[in-house]
N, C-alpha and C positions, 0 to 999 in steps of 0.2 A: 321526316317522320319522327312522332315526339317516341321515347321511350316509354316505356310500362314501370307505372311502379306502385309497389302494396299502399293500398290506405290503411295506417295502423289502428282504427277501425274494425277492418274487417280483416287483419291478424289475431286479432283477439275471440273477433265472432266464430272464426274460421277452427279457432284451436278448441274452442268452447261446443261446437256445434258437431265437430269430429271425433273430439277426445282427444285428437294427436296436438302435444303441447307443441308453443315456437320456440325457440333457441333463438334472439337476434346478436346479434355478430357485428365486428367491427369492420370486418371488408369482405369484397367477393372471394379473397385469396384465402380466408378461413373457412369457407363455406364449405371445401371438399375433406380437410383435418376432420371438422364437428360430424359431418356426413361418414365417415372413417368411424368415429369413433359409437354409431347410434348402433353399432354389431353388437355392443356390450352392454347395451342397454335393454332393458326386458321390454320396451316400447317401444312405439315409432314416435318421431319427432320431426320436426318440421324448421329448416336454418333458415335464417333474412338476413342477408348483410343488409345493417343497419339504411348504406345507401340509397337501395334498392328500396325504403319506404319515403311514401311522399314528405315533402317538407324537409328529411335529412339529409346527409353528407357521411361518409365513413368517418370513422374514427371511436374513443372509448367516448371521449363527452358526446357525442351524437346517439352512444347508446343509451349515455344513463339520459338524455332529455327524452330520449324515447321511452324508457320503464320512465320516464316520470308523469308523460304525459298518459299514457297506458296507467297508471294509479287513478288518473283523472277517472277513468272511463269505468273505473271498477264494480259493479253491479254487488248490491246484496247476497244475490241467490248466487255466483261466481267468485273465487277467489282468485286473485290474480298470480299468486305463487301456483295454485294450482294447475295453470296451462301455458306461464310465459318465463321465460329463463334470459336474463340478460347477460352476457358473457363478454368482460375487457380485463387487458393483458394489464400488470398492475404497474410499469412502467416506473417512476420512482413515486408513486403516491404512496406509500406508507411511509418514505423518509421524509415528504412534504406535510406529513397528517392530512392526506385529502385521500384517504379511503370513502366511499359511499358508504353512506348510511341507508341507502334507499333499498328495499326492496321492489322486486328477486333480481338480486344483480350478484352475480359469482366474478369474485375482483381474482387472475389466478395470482399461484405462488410465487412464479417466476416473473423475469420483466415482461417478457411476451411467448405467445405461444410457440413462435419458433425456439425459445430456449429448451421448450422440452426435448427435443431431438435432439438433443447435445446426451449420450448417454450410451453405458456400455452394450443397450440392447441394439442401437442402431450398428455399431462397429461390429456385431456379430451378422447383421444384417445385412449386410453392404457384403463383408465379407463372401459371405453365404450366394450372393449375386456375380463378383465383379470378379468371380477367380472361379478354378474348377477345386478348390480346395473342397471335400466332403465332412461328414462331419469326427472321422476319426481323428484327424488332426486340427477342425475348428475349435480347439480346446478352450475352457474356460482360462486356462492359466497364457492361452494363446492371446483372446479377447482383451482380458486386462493387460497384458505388455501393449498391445496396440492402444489401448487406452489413456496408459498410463503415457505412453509416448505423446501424444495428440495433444493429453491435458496441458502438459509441459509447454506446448507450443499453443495452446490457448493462453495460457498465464500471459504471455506476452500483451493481452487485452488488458491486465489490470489496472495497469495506471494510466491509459488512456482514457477507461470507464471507472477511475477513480476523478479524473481531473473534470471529463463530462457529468458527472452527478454532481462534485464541488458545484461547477459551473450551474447548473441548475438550481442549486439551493441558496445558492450566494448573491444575491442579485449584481456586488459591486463586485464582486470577485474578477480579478484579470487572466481570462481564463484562452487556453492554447488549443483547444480540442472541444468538441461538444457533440449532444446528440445527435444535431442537422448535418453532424460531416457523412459523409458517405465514410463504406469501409476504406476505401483506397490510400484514405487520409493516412492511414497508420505509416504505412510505408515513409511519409515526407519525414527526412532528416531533419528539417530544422524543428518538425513539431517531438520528434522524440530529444534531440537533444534538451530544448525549454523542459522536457518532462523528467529528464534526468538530473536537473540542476532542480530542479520541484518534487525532489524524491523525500526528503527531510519533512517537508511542508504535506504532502499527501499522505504517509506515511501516519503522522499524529491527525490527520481527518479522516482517515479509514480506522485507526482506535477510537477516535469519538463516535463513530459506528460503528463500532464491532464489528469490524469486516476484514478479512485478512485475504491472502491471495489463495486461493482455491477453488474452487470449479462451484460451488454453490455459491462461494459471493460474485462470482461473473455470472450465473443465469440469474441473479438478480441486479447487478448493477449495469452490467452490459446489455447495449442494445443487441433485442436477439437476431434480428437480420446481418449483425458485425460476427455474433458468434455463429450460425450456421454458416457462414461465406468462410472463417476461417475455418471450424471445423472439416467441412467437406475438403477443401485443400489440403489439410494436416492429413485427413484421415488418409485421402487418395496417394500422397506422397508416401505415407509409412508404409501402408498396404503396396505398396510400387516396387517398396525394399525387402518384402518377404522371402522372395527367391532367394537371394543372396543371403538372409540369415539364413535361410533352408540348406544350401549349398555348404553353407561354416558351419553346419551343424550348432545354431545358435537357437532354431526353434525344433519343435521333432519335424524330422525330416518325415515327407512326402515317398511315395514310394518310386517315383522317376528318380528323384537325388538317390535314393537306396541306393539303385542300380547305374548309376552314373549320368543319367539323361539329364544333364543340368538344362538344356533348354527348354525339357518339358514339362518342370516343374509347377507342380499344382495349386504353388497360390500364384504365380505371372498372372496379372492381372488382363483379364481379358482385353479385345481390339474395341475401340472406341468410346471407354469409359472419360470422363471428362469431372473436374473440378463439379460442372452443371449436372451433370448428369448425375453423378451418388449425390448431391446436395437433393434432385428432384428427389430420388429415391426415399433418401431420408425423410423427407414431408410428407413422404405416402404412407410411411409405416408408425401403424401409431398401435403396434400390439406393444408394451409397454409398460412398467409402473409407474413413470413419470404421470400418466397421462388418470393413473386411478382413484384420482381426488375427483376429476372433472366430469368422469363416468357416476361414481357415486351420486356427485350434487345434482347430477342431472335424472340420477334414476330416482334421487327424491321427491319428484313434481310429483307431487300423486293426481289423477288424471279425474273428475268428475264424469263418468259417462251417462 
C-alpha cells in the first residue's frame, strides 16, 4: 500500500482557504517540538515535515526547494509569507555564506533544533521530574552548579566540532573527525589523541572564527544530536551525585539528611530513569527562552482570513 503524501499544492490552498498558516519542517522527529511550541502562539498552525510532501525527502535543502517551489505558485490576491513558514536548523551555513535568501524560510540560531535543549531551564526540568526534590531546595543557585557541572563535561565536544567544521569548510583539509560520525566516535582513543597533537592547529581556526570554547560556540558548531546525547548523560550522572553532596552538606540539605535518613534523601534520583529517558524528556519541554525567537517569527505570519 503506497503511503499518503501532501501535494504542496494543496498545502498552500489548504492554509489560504483556512486561515491556519503551515510550518514545513525538515523531519517527522520536529513535527511534535513545532507542535509544543504552537501553545505560545496566538494562532493555530499547521506542521509538514517536509518528506511527507510529494516529490521531497527530509532534510533543510528539501525545504528551501519546497518554499521555492511554493514562490512558484504565489497568487496576486495571496501572500505567501502570509500563510507558509519554512523552518531548517542552520547547520554550518552561515560559516559557508549559504544562508537563504529566499523567503519565508526562518534559518535558526543554533546548528539545530536539538541544540536548544541544551540549557539551564531544562536541568531544572529534569530535576523537578527525576527526584522527589520540591521546590524549596530546587534553588536557582542549585540549577546553575548542575549546569555549570554538565557544561564543563560538554566542553569536551569542542575540538571534535572544531575539527568537524575545519573539515567541512576545507575541502583538502585531512580531517580525523566529521559530522557523518555518530556520537560514539568521541570515545575512540586514537581519534582524540590526532586531536590533541591538532590542538595548536585548531586553536588559531576557531580565532579565525571567533569562536572559543563555551556553550554558545557548541550549539552552534556542534552537531546537535552529539550535544543532546552528551548532555542528557552528563546531566543524569551529576543529578546521580546529588545525594551525596546533600549527605556532605555541599548543597542545602533536604530534610531526610537534616534528620539523618541519608537513604531517603530527596534528590536520589528516582527507579528507572535512563540516559534515554531525560534525553526524551528534554525534547518534550520546550517552555523556554531558547525557543523565543522561533515563537516570535512564527507569531509574525499574519493570517489573511
Amino acid at each position: 500500500m503506497d503511503s499518503f503524501c501532501y501535494e504542496i499544492d494543496e498545502i498552500l490552498n489548504e492554509a489560504i482557504i483556512t486561515g491556519v498558516p503551515a510550518l514545513i519542517v525538515e523531519g517527522i522527529d520536529d513535527i511534535s517540538i513545532y507542535d509544543n511550541l504552537a501553545l505560545k502562539v496566538p494562532f493555530e498552525y499547521e506542521v509538514y515535515a517536509v518528506e511527507n510532501i510529494e516529490g521531497f525527502s527530509e532534510g533543510c535543502e528539501q525545504v528551501i526547494l519546497a518554499v521555492e517551489e511554493l514562490n512558484t505558485l504565489e497568487s496576486e490576491a495571496h501572500e505567501l509569507t502570509n500563510h507558509v513558514l519554512g523552518v531548517i536548523d542552520k547547520d554550518v551555513r552561515d560559516f559557508r555564506q549559504e544562508l537563504p535568501s529566499i523567503e519565508p524560510i526562518l534559518v535558526l540560531n543554533h546548528y539545530s533544533i536539538e541544540s536548544h535543549f541544551v540549557s539551564r531551564a531544562i536541568v531544572e526540568h529534569i530535576l523537578k521530574l527525576c527526584s522527589k526534590a520540591n521546590r524549596e531546595i530546587i534553588t536557582e543557585e542549585l540549577c546553575d552548579l548542575i549546569m555549570d557541572e554538565v557544561e564543563t563535561k560538554l566542553l569536551d565536544l569542542y575540538y571534535f566540532s572544531l575539527e568537524a567544521l575545519k573539515n567541512s569548510l576545507e575541502s583538502e583539509y585531512d580531517s580525523v573527525f566529521s559530522y557523518s560520525y555518530p556520537y560514539g566516535r568521541i570515545r575512540d582513543e586514537v581519534i582524540r589523541q590526532s586531536l590533541n597533537s591538532k590542538r595548536s592547529e585548531l586553536d588559531d581556526f576557531a580565532h579565525q572564527n571567533q569562536l572559543s570554547p563555551c556553550l554558545d560556540t557548541l550549539k552552534s558548531i556542534s552537531k546537535g544530536k552529539w550535544l543532546i546525547d552528551v548532555f542528557a548523560n552528563e546531566l543524569l550522572a551529576v543529578i546521580s551525585q546529588l545525594h551525596t553532596k546533600c549527605k556532605e552538606s555541599l548543597i542545602t540539605n533536604c530534610k531526610s539528611c537534616i534528620t539523618g535518613a541519608y537513604e531517603k534523601c530527596l534528590y536520589r534520583i528516582n527507579d528507572g530513569f535512563t540516559n534515554k529517558s531525560i534525553k526524551s524528556l528534554a525534547l518534550s519541554h520546550t517552555n523556554s527562552d531558547e525557543f523565543d525567537y522561533i515563537v516570535d517569527r512564527i507569531s509574525q505570519i499574519k493570517v489573511s482570513v
